[in-house]
C-alpha positions in Angstrom: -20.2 87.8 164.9 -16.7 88.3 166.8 -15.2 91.2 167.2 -11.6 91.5 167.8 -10.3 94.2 169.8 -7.0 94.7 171.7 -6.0 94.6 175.7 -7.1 97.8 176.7 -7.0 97.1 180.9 -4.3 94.6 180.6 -6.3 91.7 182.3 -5.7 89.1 179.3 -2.1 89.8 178.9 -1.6 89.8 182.6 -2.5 85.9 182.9 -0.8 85.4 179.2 2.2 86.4 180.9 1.7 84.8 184.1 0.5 81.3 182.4 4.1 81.4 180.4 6.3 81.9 183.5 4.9 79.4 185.8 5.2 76.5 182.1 9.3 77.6 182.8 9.6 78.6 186.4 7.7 75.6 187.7 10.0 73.0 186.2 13.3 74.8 186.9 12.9 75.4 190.6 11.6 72.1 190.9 15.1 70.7 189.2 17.1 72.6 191.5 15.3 72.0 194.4 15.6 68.3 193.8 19.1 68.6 193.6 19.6 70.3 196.3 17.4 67.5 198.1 19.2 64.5 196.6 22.7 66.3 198.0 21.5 66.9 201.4 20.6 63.3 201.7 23.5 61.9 200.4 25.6 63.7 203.2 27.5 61.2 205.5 27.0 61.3 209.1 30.6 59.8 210.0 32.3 61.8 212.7 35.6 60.1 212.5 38.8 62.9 212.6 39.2 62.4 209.2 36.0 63.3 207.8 35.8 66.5 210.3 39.1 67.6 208.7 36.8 66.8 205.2 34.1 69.1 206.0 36.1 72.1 206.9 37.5 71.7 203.2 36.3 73.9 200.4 33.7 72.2 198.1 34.1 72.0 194.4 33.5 75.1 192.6 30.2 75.0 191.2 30.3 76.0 187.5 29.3 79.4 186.7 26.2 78.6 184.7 24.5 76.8 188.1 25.3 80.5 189.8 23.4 82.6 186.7 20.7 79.9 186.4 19.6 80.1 190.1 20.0 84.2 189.8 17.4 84.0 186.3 15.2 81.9 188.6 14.6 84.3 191.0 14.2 87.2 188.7 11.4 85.2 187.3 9.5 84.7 190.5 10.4 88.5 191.4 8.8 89.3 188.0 5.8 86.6 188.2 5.0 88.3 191.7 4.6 91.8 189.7 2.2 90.6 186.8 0.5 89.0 189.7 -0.1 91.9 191.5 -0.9 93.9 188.5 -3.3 91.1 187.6 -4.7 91.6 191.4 -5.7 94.8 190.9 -7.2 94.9 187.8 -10.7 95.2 187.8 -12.4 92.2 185.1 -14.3 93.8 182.6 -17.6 92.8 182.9 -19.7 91.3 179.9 -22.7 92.8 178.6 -25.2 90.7 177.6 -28.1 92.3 175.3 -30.9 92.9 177.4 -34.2 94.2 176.8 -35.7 94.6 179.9 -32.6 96.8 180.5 -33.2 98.9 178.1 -36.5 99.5 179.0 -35.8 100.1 182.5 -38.0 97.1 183.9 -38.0 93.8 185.8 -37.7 90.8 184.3 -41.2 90.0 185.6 -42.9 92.8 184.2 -46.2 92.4 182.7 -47.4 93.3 179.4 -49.1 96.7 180.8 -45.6 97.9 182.9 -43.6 97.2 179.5 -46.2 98.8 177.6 -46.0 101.9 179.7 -42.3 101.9 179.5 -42.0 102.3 176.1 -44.6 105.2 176.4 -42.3 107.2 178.9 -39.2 106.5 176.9 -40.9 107.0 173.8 -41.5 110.8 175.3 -37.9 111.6 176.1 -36.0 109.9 173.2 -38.4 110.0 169.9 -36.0 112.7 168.0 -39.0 115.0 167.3 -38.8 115.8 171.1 -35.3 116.2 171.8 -33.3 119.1 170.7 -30.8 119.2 167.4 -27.6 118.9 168.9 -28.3 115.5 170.7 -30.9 114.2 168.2 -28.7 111.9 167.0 -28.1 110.1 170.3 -31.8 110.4 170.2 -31.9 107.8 166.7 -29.7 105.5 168.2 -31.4 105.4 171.7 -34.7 105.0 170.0 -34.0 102.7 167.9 -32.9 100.4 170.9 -36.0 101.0 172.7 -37.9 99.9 169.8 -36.0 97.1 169.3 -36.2 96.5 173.0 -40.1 96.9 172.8 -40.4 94.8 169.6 -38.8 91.7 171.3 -41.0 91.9 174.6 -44.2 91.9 172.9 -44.0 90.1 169.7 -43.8 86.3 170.6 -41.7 85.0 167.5 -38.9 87.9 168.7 -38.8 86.9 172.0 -38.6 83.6 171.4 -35.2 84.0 169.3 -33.9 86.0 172.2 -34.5 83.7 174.7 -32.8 80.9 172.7 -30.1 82.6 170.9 -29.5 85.9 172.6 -30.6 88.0 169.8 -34.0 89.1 168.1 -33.3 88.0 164.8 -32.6 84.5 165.8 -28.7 84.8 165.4 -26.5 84.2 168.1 -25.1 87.4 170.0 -22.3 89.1 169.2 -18.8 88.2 170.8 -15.7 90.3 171.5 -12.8 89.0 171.8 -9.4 90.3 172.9 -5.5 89.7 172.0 -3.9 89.4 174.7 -1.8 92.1 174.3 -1.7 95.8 175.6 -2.8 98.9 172.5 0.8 100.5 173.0 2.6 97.4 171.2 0.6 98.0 167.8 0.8 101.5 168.2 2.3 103.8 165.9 4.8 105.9 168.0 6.0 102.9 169.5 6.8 100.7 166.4 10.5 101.6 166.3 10.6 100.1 170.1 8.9 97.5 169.9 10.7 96.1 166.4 14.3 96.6 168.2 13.1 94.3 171.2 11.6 91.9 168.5 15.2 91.8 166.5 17.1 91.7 169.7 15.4 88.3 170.8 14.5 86.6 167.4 17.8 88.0 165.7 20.4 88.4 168.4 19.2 86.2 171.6 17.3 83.5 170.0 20.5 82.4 167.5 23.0 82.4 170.3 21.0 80.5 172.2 21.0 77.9 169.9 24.6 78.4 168.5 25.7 77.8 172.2 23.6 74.7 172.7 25.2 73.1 169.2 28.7 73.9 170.1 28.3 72.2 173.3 26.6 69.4 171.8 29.3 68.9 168.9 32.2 69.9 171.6 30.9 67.5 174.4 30.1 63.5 175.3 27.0 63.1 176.4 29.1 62.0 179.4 30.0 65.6 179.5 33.8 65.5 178.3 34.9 67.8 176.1 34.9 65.9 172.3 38.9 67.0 172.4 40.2 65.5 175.3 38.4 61.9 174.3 40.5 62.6 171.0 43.7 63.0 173.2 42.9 59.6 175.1 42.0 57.8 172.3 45.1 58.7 170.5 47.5 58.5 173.6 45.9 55.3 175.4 47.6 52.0 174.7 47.2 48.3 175.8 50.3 48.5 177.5 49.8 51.9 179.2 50.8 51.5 183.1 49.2 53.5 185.6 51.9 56.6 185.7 51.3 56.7 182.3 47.5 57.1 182.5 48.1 60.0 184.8 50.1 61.5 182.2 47.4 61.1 180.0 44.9 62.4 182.0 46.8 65.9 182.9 46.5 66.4 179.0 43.0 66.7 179.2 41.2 69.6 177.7 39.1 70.4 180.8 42.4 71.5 182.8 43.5 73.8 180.5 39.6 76.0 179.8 38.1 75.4 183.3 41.6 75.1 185.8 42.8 79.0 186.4 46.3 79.6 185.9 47.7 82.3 188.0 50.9 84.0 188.4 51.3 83.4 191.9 50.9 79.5 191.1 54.4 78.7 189.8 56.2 79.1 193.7 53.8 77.5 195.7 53.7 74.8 193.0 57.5 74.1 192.8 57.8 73.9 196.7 54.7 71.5 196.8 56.7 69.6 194.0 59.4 69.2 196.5 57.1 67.7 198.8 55.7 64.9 197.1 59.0 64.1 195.5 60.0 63.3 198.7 56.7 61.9 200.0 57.2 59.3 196.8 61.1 58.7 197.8 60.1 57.8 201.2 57.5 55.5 200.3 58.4 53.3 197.6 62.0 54.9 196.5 60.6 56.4 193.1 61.3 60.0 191.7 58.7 62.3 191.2 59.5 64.1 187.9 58.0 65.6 184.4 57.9 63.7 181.2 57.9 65.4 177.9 54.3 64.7 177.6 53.2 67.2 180.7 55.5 70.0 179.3 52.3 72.4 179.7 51.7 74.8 182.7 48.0 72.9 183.3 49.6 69.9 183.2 52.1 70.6 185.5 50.0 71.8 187.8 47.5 68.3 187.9 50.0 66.4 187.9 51.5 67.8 190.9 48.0 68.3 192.9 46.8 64.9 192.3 50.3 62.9 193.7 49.5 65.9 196.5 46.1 64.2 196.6 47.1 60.3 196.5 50.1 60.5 199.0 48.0 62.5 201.5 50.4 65.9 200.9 48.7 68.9 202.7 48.0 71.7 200.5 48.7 75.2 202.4 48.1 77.3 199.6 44.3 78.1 199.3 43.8 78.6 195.8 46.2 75.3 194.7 43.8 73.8 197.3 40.4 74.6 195.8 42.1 73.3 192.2 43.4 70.2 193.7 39.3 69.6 194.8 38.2 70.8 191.2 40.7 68.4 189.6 39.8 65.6 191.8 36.4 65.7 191.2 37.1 66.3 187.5 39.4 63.6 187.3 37.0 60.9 188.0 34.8 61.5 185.2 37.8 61.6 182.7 38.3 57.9 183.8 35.1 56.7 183.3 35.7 58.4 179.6 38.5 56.7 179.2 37.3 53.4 180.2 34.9 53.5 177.9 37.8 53.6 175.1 40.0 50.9 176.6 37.0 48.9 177.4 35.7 49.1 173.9 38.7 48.6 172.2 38.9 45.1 174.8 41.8 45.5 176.6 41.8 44.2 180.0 44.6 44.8 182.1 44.3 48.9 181.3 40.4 48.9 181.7 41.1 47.0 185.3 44.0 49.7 186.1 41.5 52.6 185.4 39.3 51.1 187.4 41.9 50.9 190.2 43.1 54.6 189.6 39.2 55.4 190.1 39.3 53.6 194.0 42.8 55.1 194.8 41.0 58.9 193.3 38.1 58.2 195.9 40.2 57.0 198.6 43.1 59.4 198.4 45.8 56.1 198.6 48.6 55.6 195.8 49.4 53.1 194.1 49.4 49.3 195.9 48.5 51.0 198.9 47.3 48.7 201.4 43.2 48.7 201.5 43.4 48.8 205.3 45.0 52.1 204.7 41.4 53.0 204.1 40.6 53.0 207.8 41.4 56.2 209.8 44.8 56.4 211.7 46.0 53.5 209.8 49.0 54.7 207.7 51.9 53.4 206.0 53.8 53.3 209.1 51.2 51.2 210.9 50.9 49.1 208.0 54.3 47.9 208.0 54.2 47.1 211.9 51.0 45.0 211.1 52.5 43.5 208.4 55.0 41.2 210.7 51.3 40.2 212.9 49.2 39.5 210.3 49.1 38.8 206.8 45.2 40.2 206.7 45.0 42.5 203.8 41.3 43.5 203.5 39.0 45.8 205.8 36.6 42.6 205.6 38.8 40.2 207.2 40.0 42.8 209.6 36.7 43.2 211.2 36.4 39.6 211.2 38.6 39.0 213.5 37.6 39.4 217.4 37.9 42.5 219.0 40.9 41.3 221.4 42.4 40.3 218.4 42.5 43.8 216.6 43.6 46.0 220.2 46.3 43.6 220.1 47.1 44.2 216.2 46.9 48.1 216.8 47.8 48.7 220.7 51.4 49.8 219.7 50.3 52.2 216.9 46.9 53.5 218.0 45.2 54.8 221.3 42.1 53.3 223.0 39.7 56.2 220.9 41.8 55.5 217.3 41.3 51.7 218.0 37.3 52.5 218.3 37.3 54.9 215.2 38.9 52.5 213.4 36.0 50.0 214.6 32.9 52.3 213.6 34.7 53.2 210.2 35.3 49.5 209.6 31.6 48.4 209.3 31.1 51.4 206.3 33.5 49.5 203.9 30.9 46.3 202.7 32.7 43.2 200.8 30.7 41.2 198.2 29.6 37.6 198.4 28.6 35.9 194.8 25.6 33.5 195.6 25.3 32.5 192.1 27.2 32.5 188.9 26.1 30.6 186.0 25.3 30.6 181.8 22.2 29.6 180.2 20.9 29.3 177.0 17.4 29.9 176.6 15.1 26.9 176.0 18.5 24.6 175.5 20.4 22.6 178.4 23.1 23.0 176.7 25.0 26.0 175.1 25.6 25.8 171.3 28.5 27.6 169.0 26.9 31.3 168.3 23.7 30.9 170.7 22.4 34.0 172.8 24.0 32.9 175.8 22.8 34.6 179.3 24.7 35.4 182.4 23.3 35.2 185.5 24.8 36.5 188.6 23.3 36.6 192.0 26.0 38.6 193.8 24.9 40.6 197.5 26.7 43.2 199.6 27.8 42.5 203.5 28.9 45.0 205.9 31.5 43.1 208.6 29.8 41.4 210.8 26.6 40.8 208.7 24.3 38.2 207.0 23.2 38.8 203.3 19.2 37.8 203.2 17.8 35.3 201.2 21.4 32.7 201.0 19.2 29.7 201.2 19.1 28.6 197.6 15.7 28.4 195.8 14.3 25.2 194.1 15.8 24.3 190.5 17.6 27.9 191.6 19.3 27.5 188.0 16.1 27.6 186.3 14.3 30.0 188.5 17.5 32.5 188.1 16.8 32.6 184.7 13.2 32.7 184.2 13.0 35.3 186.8 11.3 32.9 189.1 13.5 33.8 192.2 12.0 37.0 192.1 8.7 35.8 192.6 6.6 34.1 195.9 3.1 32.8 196.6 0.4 35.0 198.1 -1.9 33.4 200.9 -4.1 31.3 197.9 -0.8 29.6 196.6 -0.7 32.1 193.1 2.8 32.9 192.0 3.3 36.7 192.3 6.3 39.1 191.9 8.2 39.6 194.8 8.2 43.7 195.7 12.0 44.6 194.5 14.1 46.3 197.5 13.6 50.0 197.5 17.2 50.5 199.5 20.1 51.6 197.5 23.8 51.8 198.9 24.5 54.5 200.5 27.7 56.7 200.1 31.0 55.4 200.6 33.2 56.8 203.3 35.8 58.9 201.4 37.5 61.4 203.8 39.6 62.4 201.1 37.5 62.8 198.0 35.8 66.4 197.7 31.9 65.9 198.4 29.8 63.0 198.7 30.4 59.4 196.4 27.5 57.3 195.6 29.6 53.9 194.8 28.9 51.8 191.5 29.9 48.0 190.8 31.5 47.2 186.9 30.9 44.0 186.3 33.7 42.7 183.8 33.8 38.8 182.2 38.0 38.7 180.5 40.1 36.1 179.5 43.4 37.3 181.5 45.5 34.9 179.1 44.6 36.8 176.3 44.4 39.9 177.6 41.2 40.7 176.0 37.5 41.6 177.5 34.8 39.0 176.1 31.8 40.7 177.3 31.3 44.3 177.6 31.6 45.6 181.3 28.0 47.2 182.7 27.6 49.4 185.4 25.9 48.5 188.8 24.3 50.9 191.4 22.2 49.2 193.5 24.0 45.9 195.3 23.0 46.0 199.0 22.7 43.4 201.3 19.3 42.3 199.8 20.6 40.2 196.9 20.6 41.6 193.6 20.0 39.2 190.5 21.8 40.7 187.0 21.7 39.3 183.4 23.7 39.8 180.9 23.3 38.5 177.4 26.6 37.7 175.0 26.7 35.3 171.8 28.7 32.3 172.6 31.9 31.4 171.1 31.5 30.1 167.6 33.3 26.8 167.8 32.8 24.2 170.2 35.0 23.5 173.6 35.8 24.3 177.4 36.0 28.2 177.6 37.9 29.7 181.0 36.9 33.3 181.7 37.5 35.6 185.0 34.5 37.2 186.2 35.6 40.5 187.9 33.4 43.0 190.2 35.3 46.1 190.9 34.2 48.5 193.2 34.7 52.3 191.6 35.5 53.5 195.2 36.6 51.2 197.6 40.1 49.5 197.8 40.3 45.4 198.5 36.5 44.8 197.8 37.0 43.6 194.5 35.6 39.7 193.1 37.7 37.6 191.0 36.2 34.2 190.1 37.1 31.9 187.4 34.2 30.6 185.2 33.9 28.3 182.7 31.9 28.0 180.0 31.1 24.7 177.7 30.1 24.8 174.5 28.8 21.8 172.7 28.2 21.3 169.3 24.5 21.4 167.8 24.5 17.6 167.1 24.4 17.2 170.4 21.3 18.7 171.3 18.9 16.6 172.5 16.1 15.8 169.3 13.0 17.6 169.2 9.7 15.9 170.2 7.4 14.6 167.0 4.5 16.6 166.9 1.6 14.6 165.7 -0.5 16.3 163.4 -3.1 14.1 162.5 -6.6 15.1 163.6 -8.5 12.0 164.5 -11.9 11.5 162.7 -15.1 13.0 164.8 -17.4 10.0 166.0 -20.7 9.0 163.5 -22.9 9.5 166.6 -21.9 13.3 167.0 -23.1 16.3 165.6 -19.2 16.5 163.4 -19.6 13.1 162.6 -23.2 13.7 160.9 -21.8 16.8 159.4 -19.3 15.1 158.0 -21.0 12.6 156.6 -23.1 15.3 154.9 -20.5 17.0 153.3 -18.9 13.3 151.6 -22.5 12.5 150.3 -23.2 16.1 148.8 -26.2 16.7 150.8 -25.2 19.4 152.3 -24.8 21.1 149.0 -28.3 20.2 147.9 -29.6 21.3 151.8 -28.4 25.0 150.6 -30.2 24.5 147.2 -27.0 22.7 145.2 -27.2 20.1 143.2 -28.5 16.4 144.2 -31.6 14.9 144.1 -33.1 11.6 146.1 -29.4 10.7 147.3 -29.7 7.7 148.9 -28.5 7.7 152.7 -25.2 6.1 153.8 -26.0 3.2 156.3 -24.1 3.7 159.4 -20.6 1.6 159.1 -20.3 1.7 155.2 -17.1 2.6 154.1 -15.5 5.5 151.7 -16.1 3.4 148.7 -19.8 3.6 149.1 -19.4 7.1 149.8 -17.8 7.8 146.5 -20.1 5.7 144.8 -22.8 7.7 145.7 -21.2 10.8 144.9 -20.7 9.3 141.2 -24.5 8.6 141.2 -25.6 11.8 142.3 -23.5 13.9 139.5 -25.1 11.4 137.2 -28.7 12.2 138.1 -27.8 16.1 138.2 -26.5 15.8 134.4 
């Protein structure tokens, strides 16, 4: 029998309460936490002038909702330390268990005699005739426990059902059991309470909640861009958009105009830092900074403005333009990757490759056909055009190639002795990529047919100047092996074939004095046909090429008619200027007649030997006597001699269903 009763001490409800907020604190602290980790790692050690000059820069404001999550955090904990305290010093109640002896006032090892003479004494004080009116009917109630009590010690039946089921009557004892919540919420003078905090949550809390979560899921990508601004750039993007263009484009995003202030104060400081990067741009290449008809608005005015600030290098002495230039930067680059996703889908190449440009030159803080050795500190336009009549080296790779001698001598005019080492030690953090292999296969086929699942395989590594990629030597039928998967795999000391253990080392972030906070570099990894202008297969992302080779695959139907395809294979850096591939690949398709024919496969099953225990078996079954063994139907069938033929055998069989009719 249970008996339900509220919390009247609070004990149950305190570890309700405490079991509930370590299910949600638990997980979030751990999240941000991690974060936090995963940032502190990431942070780059180079001490170059450059990125000093980036660590005394403001961050990127972190959103609003990061600030109010961490604050509801440690409200929890603050509150989870209370109920944990209260639950401290709480005393458990303690559970009574029906006990005889108890009652009696003995020790569980009295004897017959002491229990006896119990019940005598008791009997004496408590039997109702003995007590006086106004307690005699605590008297009843007492007795008839002691009689109980009594009853179960000396009958042997009775105590028997106690011992196994608690209770004297053989049925198990009575439980209580307690909601876990305090009396005051069920009681009457506090009903009005108590429903106002219940329609608050469930009617007020509880539907913005979840109103807030479907706006944002129908008014963002899950790439977390706003639903309108992909609208914008799907509408505005073309295939022949050029790169000023796609700027244009991008300062009509959505995200500008809700999470970029606008303040008064904005409109001087931004026309005199106009004036500056119109004449920055004039200097440079001769062009004229100026509006189009498409950034009419004050937010686009305003990105437009701080990211040519941001790509020619212009200092921004304002504060406040200063911390939206670093916002908009690191906005901007996730509005590219949106729109490369529409471009890319849609096939166009040339565009897709120019975002991808637009998304080193964001990182880098260069402009347009900027020099990639621009990349490396102290190197500037200026120096670039004095190199440019000593050397026709265009990328950081080959620079560092060359001997040292050979670089003081390039640099000595421009630079000091301590830029010429800077530029040294920042040198080595810009890897170039080296393709070991590059191939299409067909799965189970030699050849590739019209329409086939065609694979790509590229084997494709990442060298710091200076460096040796592991593991160049090629491998044994390295097509093949590629493929299969084989490459991946080595013998252990018996000779079995066993997966190799993958690299656990992941690149590490680029060196981006310009670009606001740390940039953990990716690879796209592009197959077009540049005659056509078209992409054939879709680009896919790549975070993990170091300098132990990496081995991707990527599957693609073949063309549907037969002939000599020529593709470009591209692998485009996201951050880093001159480090992109570009290899032509061609692909032959051969028509299905040409495939080589496929081996007969012989199904006959050759007849078991007479000798064996099949043969005999068989031999059984043609004569019918394995029928009759079972208790079927034929009687004296004569025997087959050994080497008689399948005539015999089917006379006999006649015979037999002669002699059964």
């Amino acid at each position: 029998m249970a008996k339900y009763t509220f919390d009247e001490n609070g004990d149950t409800f305190n570890f309700f309460v405490l079991t509930t907020l370590t299910i949600i604190l638990v997980p979030a602290t751990y999240l941000a936490i991690f974060k936090r980790t995963v940032v502190a790692v990431r942070k780059h050690s180079c001490s170059c002038d450059a990125c000093k000059r980036k660590a005394s820069r403001a961050a990127p404001r972190k959103s609003s909702g990061s600030g109010k999550k961490a604050i509801a955090i440690l409200l929890g904990w603050v509150l989870f330390g209370f109920v944990a305290y209260q639950a401290y010093i709480t005393p458990t109640p303690e559970v009574n268990r029906w006990n005889p002896f108890d009652i009696l006032g003995i020790a569980d090892s009295a004897s017959p005699k002491q229990i006896k003479s119990a019940y005598r004494s008791l009997s004496k004080i408590w039997h109702p005739d003995k007590v006086k009116a106004n307690v005699r009917e605590e008297a009843d109630s007492k007795m008839a426990e002691i009689n109980k009590a009594y009853e179960t010690l000396t009958d042997d039946e009775t105590r028997e059902n106690w011992e196994k089921y608690g209770h004297p009557d053989g049925s198990r004892s009575s439980m209580t059991m307690s909601i876990a919540l305090p009396p005051w919420l069920v009681e009457a003078h506090n009903n009005f309470w108590v429903l106002s905090a219940y329609g608050i949550v469930c009617g007020l809390m509880l539907p913005y909640f979840i109103g807030k979560w479907w706006y944002r899921s129908g008014n963002f990508t899950k790439d977390r861009i706003r639903t309108k601004t992909m609208g914008v750039f799907f509408k505005k993007l073309k295939e022949t958009s050029n790169p000023k263009e796609i700027v244009e484009i991008l300062s009509l995003a959505e995200e500008f105009k809700v999470d970029i202030v606008s303040r008064p104060s904005d409109e001087a400081a931004l026309e005199k830092l106009a004036v500056q990067v119109g004449t920055a741009l004039e200097s440079r290449n001769g062009e004229k900074f100026e509006y189009t008809k498409k950034t009419n608005s004050p937010a686009s005015l305003k990105v437009l403005t701080l990211l040519y600030a941001h790509t020619l290098n212009v200092p921004v002495e304002n504060k406040d333009l200063a911390q939206d230039q670093t916002d908009i930067t690191a906005m901007t680059l996730r509005l590219i990757n949106g729109m490369t996703l529409i471009t890319t889908g849609r096939q166009w190449l040339s565009v897709s490759l120019s975002l991808m440009d637009m998304s080193q030159i964001l990182v880098q803080g260069l402009y347009f056909h900027d020099s990639p050795l621009q990349q490396l500190p102290f190197v500037n336009a200026d120096a670039i055009k004095a190199l440019k009549g000593k050397s026709q080296i265009k990328s950081i790779n080959r620079f560092m190639d060359m001997d040292r001698e050979d670089r003081v001598a390039l640099l000595k005019g421009n630079l000091t002795d301590d830029q010429i080492d800077q530029v040294a030690v920042v040198g080595k953090q810009y890897p170039g990529l080296k393709i070991l292999k590059a191939f299409f296969k067909v799965a189970g086929d030699n050849i590739i047919t019209p329409g086939s699942l065609c694979t790509f395989i590229l084997k494709v590594g990442a060298v710091s100047p200076g460096e040796v990629i592991e593991d160049e030597k090629p491998a044994k039928n390295d097509a093949d092996a590629l493929f299969e998967g084989e490459a991946d795999s080595e013998e252990d000391e018996d000779g079995m074939v066993k997966p190799k253990k993958e690299s656990t080392a992941t690149a590490p972030p680029v060196h981006a004095p310009y670009f606001p906070g740390d940039k953990k570099p990716f690879w796209w990894i592009v197959l077009g046909d540049h005659t056509n202008n078209r992409i054939v297969v879709s680009p896919t992302k790549v975070t993990d090429i170091t300098s132990s080779p990496k081995t991707i695959r990527i599957q693609f139907q073949s063309p549907p008619r037969p002939g000599e395809y020529t593709f470009n294979l591209f692998i485009k850096s996201d951050s880093i200027l001159g480090s992109d591939v570009v290899q032509e690949m061609h692909l032959k398709v051969l028509d299905a007649s040409e495939l080589p024919p496929e081996p007969e496969i012989d199904d006959d099953i050759s007849e078991p030997d007479e000798d064996s225990i099949a043969g005999q078996m068989a031999l059984l079954k043609e004569q019918g006597l394995a029928a009759a063994a079972i208790g079927g139907g034929t009687k004296n069938a004569p025997p087959n001699p050994k080497g008689k033929g399948k005539a015999k055998a089917a006379e006999t069989d006649s015979e037999t269903d002669s002699d059964s009719d």
